[in-house]
PDB file of N, CA, C and O in Angstrom:
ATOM      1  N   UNK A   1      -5.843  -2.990  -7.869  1.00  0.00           N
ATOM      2  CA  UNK A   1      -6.866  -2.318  -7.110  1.00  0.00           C
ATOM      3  C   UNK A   1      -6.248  -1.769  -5.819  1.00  0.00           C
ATOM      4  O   UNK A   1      -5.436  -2.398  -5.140  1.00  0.00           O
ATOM      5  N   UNK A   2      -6.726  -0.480  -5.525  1.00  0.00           N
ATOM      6  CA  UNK A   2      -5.845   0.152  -4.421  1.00  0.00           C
ATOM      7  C   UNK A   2      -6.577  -0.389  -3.053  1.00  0.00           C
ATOM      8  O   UNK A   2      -7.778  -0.642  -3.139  1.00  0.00           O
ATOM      9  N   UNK A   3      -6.097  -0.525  -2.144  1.00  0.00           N
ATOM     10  CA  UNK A   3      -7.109  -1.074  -0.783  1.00  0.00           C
ATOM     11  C   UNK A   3      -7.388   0.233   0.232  1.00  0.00           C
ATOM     12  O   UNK A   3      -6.957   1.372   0.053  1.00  0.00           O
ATOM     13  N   UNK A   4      -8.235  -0.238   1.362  1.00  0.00           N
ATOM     14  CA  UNK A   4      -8.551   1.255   2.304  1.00  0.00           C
ATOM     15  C   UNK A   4      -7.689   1.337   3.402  1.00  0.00           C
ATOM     16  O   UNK A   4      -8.091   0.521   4.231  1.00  0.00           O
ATOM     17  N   UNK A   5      -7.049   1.717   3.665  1.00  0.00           N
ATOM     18  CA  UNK A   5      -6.148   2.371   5.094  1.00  0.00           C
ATOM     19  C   UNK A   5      -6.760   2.044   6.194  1.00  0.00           C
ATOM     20  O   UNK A   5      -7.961   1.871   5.984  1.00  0.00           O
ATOM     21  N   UNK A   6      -6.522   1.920   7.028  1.00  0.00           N
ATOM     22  CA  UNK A   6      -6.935   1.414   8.450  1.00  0.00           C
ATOM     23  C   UNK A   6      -6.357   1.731   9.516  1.00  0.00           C
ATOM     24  O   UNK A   6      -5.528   0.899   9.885  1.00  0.00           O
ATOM     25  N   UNK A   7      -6.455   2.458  10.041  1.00  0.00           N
ATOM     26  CA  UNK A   7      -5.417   2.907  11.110  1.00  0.00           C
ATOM     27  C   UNK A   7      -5.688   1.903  12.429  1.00  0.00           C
ATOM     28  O   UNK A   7      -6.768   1.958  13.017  1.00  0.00           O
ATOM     29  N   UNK A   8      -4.878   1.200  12.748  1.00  0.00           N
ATOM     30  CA  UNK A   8      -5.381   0.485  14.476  1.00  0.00           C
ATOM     31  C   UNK A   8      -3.879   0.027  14.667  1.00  0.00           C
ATOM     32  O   UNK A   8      -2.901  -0.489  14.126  1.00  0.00           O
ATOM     33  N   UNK A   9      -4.539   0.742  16.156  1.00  0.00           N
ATOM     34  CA  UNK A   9      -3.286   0.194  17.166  1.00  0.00           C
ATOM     35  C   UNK A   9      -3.809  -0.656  18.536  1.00  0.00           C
ATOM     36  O   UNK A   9      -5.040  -0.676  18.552  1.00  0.00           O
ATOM     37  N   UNK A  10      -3.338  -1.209  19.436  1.00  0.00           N
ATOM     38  CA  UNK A  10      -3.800  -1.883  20.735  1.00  0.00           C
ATOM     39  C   UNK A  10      -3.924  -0.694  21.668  1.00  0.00           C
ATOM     40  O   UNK A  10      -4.789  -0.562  22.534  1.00  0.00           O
ATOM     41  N   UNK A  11      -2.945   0.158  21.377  1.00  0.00           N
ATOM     42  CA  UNK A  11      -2.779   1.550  22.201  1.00  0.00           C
ATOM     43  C   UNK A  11      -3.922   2.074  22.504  1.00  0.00           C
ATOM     44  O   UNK A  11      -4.165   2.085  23.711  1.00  0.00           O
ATOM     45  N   UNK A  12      -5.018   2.685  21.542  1.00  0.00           N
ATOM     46  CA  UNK A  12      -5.912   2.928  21.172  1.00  0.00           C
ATOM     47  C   UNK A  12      -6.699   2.686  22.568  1.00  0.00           C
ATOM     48  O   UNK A  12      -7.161   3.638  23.197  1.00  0.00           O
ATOM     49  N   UNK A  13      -6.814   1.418  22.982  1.00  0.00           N
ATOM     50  CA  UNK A  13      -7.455   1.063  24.148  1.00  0.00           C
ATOM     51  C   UNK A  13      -6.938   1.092  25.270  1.00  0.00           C
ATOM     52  O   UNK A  13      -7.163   0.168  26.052  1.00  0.00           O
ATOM     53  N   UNK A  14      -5.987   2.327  25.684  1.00  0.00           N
ATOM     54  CA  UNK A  14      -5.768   2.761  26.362  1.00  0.00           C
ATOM     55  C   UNK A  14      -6.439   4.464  26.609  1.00  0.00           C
ATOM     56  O   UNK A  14      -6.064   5.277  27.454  1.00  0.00           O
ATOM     57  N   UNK A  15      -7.146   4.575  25.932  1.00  0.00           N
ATOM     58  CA  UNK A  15      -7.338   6.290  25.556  1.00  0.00           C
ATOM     59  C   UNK A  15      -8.728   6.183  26.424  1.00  0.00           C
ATOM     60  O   UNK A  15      -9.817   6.154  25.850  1.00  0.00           O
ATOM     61  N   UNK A  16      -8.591   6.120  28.006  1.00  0.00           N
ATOM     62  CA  UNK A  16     -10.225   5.746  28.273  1.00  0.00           C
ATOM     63  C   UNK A  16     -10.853   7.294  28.837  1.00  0.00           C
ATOM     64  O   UNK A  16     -10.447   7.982  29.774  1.00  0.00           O
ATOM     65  N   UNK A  17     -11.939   7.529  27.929  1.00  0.00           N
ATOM     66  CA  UNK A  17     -12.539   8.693  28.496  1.00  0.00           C
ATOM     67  C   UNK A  17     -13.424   8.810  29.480  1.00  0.00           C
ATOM     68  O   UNK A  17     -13.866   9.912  29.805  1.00  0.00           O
ATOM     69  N   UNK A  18     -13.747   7.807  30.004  1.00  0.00           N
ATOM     70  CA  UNK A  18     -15.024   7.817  31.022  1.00  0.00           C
ATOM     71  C   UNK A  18     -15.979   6.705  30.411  1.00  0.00           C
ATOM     72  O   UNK A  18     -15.602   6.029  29.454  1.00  0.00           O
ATOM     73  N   UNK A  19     -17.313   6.524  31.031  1.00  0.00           N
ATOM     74  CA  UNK A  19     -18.482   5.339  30.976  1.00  0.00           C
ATOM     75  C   UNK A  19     -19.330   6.235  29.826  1.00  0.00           C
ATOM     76  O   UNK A  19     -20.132   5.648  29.101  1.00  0.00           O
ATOM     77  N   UNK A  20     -19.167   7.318  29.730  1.00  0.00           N
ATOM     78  CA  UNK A  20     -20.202   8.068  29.079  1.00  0.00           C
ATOM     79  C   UNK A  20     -19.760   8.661  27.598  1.00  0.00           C
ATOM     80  O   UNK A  20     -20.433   8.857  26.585  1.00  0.00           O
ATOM     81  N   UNK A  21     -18.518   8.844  27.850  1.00  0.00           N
ATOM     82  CA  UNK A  21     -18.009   9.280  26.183  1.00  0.00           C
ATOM     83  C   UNK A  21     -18.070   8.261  25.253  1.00  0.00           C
ATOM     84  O   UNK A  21     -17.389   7.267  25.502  1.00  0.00           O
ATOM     85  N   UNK A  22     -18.750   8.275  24.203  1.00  0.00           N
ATOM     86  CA  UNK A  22     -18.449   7.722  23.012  1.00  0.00           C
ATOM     87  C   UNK A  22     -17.369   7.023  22.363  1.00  0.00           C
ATOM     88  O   UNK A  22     -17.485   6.050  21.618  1.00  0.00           O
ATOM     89  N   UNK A  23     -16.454   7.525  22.665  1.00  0.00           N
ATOM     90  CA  UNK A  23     -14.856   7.153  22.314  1.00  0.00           C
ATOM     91  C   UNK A  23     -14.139   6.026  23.491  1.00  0.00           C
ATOM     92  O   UNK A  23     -13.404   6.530  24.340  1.00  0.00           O
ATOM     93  N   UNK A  24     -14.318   4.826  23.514  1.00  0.00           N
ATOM     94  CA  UNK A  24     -14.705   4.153  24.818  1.00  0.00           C
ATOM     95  C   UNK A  24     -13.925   2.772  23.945  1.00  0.00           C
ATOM     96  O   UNK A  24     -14.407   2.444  22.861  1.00  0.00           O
ATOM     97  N   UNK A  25     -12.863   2.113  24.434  1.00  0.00           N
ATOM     98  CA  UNK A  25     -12.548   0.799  24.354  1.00  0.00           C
ATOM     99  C   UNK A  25     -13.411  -0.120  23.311  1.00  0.00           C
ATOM    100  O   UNK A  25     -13.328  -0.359  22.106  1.00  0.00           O
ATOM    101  N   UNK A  26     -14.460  -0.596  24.590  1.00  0.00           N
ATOM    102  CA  UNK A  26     -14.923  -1.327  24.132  1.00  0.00           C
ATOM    103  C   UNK A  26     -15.899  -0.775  22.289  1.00  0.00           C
ATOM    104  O   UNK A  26     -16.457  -1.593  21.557  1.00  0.00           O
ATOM    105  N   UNK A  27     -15.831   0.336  22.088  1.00  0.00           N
ATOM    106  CA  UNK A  27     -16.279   0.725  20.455  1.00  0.00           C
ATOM    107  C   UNK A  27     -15.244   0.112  19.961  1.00  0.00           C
ATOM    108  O   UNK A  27     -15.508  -0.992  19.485  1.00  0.00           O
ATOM    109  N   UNK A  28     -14.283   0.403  19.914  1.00  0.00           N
ATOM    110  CA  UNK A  28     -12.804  -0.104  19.173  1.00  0.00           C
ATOM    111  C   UNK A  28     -12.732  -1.413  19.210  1.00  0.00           C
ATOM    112  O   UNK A  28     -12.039  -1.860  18.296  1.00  0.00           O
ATOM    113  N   UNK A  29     -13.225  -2.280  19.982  1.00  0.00           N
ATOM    114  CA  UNK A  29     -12.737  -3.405  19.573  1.00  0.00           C
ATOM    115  C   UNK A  29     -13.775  -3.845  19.259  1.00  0.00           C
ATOM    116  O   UNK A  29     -13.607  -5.054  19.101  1.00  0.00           O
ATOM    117  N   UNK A  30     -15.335  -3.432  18.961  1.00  0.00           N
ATOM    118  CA  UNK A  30     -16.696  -4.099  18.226  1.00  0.00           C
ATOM    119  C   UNK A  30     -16.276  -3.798  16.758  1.00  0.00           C
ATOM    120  O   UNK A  30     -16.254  -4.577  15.804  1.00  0.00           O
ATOM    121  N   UNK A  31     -15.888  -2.240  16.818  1.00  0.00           N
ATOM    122  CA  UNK A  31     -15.656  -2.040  15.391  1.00  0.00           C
ATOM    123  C   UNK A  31     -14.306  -3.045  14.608  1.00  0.00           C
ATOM    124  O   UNK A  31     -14.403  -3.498  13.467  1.00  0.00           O
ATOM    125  N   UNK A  32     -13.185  -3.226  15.444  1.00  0.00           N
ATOM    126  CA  UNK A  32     -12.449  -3.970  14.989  1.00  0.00           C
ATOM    127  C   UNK A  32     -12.987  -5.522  14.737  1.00  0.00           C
ATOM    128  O   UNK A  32     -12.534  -6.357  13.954  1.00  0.00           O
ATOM    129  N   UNK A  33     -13.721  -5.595  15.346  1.00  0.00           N
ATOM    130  CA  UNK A  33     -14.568  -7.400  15.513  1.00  0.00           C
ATOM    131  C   UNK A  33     -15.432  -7.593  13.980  1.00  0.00           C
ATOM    132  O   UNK A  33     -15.277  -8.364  13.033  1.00  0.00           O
ATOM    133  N   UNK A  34     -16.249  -6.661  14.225  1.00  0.00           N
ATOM    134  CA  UNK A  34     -16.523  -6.536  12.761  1.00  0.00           C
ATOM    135  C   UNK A  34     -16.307  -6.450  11.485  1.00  0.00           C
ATOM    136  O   UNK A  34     -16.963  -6.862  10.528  1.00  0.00           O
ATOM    137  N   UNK A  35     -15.272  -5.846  11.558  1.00  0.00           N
ATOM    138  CA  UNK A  35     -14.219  -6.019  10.312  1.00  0.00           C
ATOM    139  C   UNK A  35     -13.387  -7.126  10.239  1.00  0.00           C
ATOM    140  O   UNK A  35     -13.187  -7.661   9.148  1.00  0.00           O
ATOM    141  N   UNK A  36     -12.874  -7.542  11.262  1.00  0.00           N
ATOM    142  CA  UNK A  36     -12.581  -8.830  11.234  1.00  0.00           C
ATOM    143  C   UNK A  36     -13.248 -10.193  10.966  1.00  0.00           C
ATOM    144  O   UNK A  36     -12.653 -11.221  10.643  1.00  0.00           O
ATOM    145  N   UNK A  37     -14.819 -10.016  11.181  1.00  0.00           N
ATOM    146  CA  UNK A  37     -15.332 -11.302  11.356  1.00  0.00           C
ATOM    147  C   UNK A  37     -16.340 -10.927  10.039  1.00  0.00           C
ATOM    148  O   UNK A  37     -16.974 -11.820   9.476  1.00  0.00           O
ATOM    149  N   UNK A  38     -16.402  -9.822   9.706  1.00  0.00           N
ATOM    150  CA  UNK A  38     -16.849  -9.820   7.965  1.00  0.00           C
ATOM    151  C   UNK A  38     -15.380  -9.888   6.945  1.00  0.00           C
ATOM    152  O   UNK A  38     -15.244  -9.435   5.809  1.00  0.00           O
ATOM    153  N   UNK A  39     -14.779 -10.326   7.456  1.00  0.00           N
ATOM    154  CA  UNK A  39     -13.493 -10.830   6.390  1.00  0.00           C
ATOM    155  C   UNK A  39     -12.647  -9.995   5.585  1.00  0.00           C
ATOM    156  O   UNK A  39     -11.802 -10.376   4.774  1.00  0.00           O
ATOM    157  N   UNK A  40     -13.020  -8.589   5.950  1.00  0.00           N
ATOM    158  CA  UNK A  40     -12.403  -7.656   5.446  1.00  0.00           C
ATOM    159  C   UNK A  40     -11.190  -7.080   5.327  1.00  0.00           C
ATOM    160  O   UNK A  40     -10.762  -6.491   4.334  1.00  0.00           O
ATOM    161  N   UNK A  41     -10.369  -7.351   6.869  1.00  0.00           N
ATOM    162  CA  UNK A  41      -8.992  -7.234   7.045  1.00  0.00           C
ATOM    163  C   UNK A  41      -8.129  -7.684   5.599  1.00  0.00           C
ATOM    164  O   UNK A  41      -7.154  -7.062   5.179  1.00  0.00           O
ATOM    165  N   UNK A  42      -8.451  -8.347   5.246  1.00  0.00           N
ATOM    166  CA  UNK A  42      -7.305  -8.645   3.742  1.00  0.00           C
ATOM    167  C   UNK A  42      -7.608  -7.827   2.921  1.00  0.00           C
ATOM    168  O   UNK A  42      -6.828  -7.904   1.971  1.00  0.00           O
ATOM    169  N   UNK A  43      -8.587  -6.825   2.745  1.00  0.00           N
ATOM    170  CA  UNK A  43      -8.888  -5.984   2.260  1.00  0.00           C
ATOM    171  C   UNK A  43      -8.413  -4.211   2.274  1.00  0.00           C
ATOM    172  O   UNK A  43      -8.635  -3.204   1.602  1.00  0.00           O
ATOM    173  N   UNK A  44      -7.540  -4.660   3.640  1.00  0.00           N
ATOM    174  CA  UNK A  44      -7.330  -3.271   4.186  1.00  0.00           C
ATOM    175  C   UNK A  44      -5.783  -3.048   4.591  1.00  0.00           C
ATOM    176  O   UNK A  44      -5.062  -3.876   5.147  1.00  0.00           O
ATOM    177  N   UNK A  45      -5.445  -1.775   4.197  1.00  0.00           N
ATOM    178  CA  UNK A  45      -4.006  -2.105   4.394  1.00  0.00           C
ATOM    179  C   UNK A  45      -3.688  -1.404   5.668  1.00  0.00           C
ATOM    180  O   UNK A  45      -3.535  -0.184   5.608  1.00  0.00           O
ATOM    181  N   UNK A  46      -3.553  -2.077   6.937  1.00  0.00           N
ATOM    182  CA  UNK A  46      -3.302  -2.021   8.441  1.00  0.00           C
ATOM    183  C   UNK A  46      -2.100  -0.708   8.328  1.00  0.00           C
ATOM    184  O   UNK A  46      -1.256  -0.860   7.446  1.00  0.00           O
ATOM    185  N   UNK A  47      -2.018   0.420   9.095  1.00  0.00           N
ATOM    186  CA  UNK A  47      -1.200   1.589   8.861  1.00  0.00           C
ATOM    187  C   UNK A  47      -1.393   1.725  10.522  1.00  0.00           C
ATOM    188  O   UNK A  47      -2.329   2.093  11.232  1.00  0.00           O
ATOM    189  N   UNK A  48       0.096   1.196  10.804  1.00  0.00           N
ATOM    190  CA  UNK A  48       0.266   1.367  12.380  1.00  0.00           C
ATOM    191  C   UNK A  48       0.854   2.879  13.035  1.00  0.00           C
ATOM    192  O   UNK A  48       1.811   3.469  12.532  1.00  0.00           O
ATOM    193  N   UNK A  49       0.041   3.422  14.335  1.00  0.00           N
ATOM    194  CA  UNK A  49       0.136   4.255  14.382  1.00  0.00           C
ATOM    195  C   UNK A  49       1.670   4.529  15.070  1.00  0.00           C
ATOM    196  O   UNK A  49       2.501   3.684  15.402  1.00  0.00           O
ATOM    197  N   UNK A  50       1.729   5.665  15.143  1.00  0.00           N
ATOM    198  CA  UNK A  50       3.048   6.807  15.337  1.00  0.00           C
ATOM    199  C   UNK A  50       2.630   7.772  15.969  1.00  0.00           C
ATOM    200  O   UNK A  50       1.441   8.073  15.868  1.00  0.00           O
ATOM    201  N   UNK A  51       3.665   8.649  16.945  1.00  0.00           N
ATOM    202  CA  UNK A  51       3.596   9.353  17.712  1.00  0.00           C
ATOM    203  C   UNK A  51       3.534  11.079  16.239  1.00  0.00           C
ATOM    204  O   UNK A  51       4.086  11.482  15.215  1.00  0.00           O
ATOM    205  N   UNK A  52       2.636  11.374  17.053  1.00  0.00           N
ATOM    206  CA  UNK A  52       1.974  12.534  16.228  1.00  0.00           C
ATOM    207  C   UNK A  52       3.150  13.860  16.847  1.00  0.00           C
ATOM    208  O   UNK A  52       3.125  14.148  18.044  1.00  0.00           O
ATOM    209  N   UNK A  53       4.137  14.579  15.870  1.00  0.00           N
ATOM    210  CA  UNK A  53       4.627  15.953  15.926  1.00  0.00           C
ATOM    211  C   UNK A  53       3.867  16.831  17.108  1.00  0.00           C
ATOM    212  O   UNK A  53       2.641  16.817  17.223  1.00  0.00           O
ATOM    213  N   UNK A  54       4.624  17.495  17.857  1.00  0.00           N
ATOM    214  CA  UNK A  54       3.634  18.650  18.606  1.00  0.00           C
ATOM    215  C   UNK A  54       3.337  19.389  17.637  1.00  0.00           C
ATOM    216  O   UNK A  54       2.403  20.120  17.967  1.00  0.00           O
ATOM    217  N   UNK A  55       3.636  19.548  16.703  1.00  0.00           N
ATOM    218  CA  UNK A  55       2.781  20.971  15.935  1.00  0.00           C
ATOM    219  C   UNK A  55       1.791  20.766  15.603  1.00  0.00           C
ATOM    220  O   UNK A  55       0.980  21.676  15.436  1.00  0.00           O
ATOM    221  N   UNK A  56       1.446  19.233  15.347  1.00  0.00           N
ATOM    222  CA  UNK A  56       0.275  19.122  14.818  1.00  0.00           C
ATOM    223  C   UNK A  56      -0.919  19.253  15.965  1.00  0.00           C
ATOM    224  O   UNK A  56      -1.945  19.890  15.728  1.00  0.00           O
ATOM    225  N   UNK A  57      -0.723  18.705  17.008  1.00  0.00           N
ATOM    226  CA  UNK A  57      -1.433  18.383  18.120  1.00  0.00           C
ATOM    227  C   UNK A  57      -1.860  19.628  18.081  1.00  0.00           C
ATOM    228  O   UNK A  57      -3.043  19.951  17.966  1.00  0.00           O
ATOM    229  N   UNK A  58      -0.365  20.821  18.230  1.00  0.00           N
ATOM    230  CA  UNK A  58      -1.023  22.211  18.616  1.00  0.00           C
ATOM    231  C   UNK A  58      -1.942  23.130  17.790  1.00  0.00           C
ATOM    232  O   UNK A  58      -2.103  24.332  18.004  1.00  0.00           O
ATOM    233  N   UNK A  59      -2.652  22.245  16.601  1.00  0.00           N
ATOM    234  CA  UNK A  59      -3.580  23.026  15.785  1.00  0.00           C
ATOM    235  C   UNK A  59      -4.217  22.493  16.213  1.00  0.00           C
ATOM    236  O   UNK A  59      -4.381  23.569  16.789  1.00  0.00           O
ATOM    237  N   UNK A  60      -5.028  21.689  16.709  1.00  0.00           N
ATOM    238  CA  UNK A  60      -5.894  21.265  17.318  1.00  0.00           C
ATOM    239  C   UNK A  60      -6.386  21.441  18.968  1.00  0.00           C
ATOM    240  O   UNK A  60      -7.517  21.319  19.438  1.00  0.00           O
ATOM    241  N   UNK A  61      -5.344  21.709  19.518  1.00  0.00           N
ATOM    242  CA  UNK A  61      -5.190  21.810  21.249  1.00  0.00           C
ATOM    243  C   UNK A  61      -4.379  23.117  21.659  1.00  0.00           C
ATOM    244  O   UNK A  61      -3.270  23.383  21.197  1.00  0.00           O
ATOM    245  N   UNK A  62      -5.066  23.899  22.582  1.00  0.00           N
ATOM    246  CA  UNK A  62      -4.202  24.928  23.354  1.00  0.00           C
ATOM    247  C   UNK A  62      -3.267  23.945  23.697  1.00  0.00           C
ATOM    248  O   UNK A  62      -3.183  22.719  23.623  1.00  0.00           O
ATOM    249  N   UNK A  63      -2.298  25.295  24.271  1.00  0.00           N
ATOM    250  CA  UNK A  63      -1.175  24.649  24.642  1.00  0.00           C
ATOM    251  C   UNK A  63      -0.893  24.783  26.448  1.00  0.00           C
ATOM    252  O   UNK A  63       0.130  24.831  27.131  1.00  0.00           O
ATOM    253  N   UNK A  64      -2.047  24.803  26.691  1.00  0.00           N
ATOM    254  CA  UNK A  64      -2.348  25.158  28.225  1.00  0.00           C
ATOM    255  C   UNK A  64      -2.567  23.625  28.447  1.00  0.00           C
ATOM    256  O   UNK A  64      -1.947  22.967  29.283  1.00  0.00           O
ATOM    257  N   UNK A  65      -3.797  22.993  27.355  1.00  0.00           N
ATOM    258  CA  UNK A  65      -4.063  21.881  27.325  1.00  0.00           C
ATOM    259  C   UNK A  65      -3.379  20.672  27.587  1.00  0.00           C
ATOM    260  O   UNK A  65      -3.568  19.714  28.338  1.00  0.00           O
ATOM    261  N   UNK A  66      -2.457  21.020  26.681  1.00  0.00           N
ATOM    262  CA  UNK A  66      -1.232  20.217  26.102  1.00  0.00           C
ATOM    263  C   UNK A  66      -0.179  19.962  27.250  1.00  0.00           C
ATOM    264  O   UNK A  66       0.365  18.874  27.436  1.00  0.00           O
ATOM    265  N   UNK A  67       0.043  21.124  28.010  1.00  0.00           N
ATOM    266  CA  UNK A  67       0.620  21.033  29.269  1.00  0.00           C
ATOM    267  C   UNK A  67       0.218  20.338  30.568  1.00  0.00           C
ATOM    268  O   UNK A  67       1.015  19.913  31.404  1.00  0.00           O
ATOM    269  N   UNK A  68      -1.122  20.275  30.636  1.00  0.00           N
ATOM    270  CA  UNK A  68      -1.733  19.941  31.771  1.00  0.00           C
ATOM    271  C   UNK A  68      -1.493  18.422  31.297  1.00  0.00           C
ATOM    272  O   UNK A  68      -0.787  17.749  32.049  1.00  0.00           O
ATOM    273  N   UNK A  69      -1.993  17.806  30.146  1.00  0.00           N
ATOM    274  CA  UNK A  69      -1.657  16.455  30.243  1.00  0.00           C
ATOM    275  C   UNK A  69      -0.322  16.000  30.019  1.00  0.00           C
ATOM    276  O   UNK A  69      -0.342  14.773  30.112  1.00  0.00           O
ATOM    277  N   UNK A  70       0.402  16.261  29.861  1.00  0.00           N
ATOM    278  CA  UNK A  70       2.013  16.352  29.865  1.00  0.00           C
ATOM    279  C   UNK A  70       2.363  15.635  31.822  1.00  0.00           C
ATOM    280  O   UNK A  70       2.919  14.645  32.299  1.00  0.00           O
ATOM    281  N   UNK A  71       1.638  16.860  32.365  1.00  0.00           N
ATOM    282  CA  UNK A  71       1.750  16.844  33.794  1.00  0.00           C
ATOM    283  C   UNK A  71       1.461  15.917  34.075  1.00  0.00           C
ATOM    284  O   UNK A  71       2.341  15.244  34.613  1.00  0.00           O
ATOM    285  N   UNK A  72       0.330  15.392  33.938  1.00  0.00           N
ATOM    286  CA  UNK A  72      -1.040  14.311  34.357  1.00  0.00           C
ATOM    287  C   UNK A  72      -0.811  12.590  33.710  1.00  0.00           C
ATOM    288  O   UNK A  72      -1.553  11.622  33.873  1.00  0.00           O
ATOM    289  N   UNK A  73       0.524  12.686  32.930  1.00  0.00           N
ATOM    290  CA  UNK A  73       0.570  11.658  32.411  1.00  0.00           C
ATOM    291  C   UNK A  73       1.444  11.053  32.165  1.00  0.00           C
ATOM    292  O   UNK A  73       2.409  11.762  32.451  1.00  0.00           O
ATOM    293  N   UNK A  74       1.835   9.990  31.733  1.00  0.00           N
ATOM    294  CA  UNK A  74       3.613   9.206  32.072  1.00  0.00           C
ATOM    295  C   UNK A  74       3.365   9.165  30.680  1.00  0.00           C
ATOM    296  O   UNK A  74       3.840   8.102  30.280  1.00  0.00           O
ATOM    297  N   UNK A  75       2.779   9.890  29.596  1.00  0.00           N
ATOM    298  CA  UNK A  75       3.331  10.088  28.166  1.00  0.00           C
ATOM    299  C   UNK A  75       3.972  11.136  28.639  1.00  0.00           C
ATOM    300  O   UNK A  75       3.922  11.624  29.768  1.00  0.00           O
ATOM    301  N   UNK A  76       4.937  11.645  27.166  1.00  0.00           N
ATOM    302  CA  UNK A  76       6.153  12.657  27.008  1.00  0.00           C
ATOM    303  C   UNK A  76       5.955  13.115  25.843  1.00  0.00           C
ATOM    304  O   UNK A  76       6.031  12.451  24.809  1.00  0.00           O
ATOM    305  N   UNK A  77       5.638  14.497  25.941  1.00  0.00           N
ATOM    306  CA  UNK A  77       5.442  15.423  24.062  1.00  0.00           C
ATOM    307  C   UNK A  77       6.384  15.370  23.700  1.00  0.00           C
ATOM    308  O   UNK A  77       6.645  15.829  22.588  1.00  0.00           O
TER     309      UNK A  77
END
């Protein structure tokens, strides 16, 4: 039987958008809680993340974008 992919990293909870965005820490680790505490993790095959190609980013993001957080941030494209 094939299992479901799971992408999680700790990193993840570093990505903080503000009190108001959706995409917020504390989601990530209810949703991770949950899967964990419904017993599912053995179910799932954990696929740790990796630094994503700029090309890909750049179908998704100007590259004005891409620059400004470059600037703004002690990551490195």
């Amino acid at each position: 039987m094939r299992k479901t992919g799971y992408l999680h990293d700790m990193r993840y909870l570093l990505h903080d958008t503000g009190p108001y965005h959706p995409e917020m820490p504390e989601r990530l680790i209810a949703i991770h809680n949950g899967i964990k505490d419904g017993g599912l993790l053995d179910h799932l095959t954990i696929i740790p993340a990796s630094r994503a190609d700029l090309k890909w980013i750049e179908t998704v993001h100007e590259k004005s974008y891409i620059r400004r957080f470059e600037e703004m941030s002690f990551f490195q494209m």
